[in-house]
N, C-alpha and C positions, 0 to 999 in steps of 0.2 A: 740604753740601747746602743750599741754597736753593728752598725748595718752598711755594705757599701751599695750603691747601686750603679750600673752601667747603662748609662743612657746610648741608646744606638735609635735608629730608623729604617722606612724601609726605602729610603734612598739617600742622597746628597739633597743642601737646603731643603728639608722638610721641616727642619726647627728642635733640634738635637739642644745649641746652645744655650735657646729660650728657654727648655724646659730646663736645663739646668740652671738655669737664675731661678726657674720659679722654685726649682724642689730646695736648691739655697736657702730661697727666704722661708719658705714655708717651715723647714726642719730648724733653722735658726730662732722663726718665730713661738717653735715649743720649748726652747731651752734649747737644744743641741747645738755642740759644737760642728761647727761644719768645716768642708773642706773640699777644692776641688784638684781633679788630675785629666790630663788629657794627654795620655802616653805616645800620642803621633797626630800631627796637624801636615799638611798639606796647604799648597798655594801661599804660604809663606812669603812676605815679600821683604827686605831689608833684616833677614831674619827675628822678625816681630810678627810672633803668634800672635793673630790681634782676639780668637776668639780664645785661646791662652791666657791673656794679658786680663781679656776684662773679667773675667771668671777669676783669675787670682786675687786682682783687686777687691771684688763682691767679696770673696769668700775671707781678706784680711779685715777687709770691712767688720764682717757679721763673727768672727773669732779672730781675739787677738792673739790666739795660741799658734795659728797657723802661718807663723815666722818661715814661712819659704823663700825661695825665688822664681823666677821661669824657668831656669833650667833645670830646677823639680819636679815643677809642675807640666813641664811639655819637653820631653827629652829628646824626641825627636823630631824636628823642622824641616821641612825640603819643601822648595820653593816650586816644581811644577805641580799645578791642581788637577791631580788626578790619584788611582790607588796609589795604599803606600807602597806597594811592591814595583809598580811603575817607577815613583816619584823617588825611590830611594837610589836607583842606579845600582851601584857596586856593594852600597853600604848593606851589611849583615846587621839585622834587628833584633836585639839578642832579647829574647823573650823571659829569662831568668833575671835578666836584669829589671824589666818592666816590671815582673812580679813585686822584687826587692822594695824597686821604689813604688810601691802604692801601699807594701805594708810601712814605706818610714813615712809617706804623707799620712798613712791612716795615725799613725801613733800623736799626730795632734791635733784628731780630732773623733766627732763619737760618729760621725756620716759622713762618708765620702762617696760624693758624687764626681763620677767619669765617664769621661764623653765618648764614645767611639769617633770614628770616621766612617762615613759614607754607611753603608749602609750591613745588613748581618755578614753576606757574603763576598763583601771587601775585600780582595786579598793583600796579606802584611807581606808571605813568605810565600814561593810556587804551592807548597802543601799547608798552609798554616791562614787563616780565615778571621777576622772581627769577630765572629761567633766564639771560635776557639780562643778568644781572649777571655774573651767574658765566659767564659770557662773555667780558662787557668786561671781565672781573680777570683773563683765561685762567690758572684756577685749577683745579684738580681739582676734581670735587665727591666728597664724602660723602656717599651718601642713607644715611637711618634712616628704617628702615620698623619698624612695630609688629607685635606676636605675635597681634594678635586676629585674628577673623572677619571677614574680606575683604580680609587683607592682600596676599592673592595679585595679587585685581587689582590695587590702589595700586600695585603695586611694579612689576609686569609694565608699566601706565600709564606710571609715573614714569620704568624704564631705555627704555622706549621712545622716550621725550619726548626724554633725555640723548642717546642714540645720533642722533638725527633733529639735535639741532642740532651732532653731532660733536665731544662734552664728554668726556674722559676721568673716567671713574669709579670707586669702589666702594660695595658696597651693603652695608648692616649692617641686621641685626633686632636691633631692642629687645625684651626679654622683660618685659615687663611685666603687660598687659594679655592676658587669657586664657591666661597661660602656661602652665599645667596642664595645658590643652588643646591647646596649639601642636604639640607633638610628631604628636599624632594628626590635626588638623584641617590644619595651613596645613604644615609639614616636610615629610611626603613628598614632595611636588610639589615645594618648591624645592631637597630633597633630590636630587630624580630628572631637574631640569630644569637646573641649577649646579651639579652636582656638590660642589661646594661651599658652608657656608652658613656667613657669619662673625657674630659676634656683641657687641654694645658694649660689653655686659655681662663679655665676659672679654680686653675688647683689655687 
């Protein structure tokens, strides 16, 4: 199998990174080579992507094929934490070139997972979107959605957003944040609306 996936969420810190260590080990644990990319990081500081850094390490860990660096793996850095279109200033985000580089990190390996930033409608460019990436990669996405108080709507927002530009998906809830409460507040509904409800925490 040859498959990328594009992990995104439906905000900032909802846990984007976590699930990409978990779909790493997971995909590595059936035989696959794995591999990760995260074509734009934000809040950068000393210019060391740290959530960059430890995702490439995992992923040399689990395939010794994926002979990278960071600057393949995270091309673009800028140091205020906020959108990339904000955080880039002056600099033009050439989107042709992102492309380039996710088919030369795919070429050493059979799964590559990549991370967006913040959340579907992040903006990279004034007209150009996180969604519209995960587009131009035509890559599955990942959404991770949070266990608090108003997950319901982010997430109903966010598959709606997915379905509208006709992006194949799965949705994960993170247990983290109000977890104690999730069962009883945000679960039934997505119990009784999906049938099913998967979770990061036990991929």
């Amino acid at each position: 199998m040859k498959q990328t996936f594009f992990v995104t969420a439906t905000n900032t810190n909802v846990g984007k990174t976590y699930m990409c260590e978990k779909l790493l080990l997971k995909y590595a644990s059936l035989g696959y080579r794995v591999g990760y990319y995260k074509p734009i990081e934000t809040g950068v500081v000393d210019n060391n992507p740290l959530d960059g850094n430890s995702m490439l390490q995992l992923s040399k860990k689990l395939n010794h094929d994926f002979q990278v660096n960071i600057e393949d793996v995270v091309p673009y850095r800028f140091t205020l934490p906020s959108s990339p279109y904000v955080a880039k200033g002056d600099t033009k985000i050439d989107i042709d070139f992102l492309l380039k580089q996710k088919e030369y990190l795919f070429s050493f390996c059979d799964i590559l997972i990549i991370e967006g930033a913040g959340g579907l409608m992040v903006p990279i460019e004034k007209d150009f979107f996180m969604i519209d990436l995960i587009k131009k990669f035509e890559s599955q996405a990942i959404l991770v959605t949070p266990s608090n108080l108003g997950c319901i709507n982010d997430t109903m927002l966010s598959i709606k957003t997915l379905k509208e530009y006709g992006i194949k998906y799965e949705w994960y809830v993170n247990l983290y944040h109000d977890k104690d409460s999730f069962n009883e507040v945000s679960y039934p509904f997505f119990r009784d609306y999906f049938g099913e409800v998967k979770f990061v925490n036990y991929i």
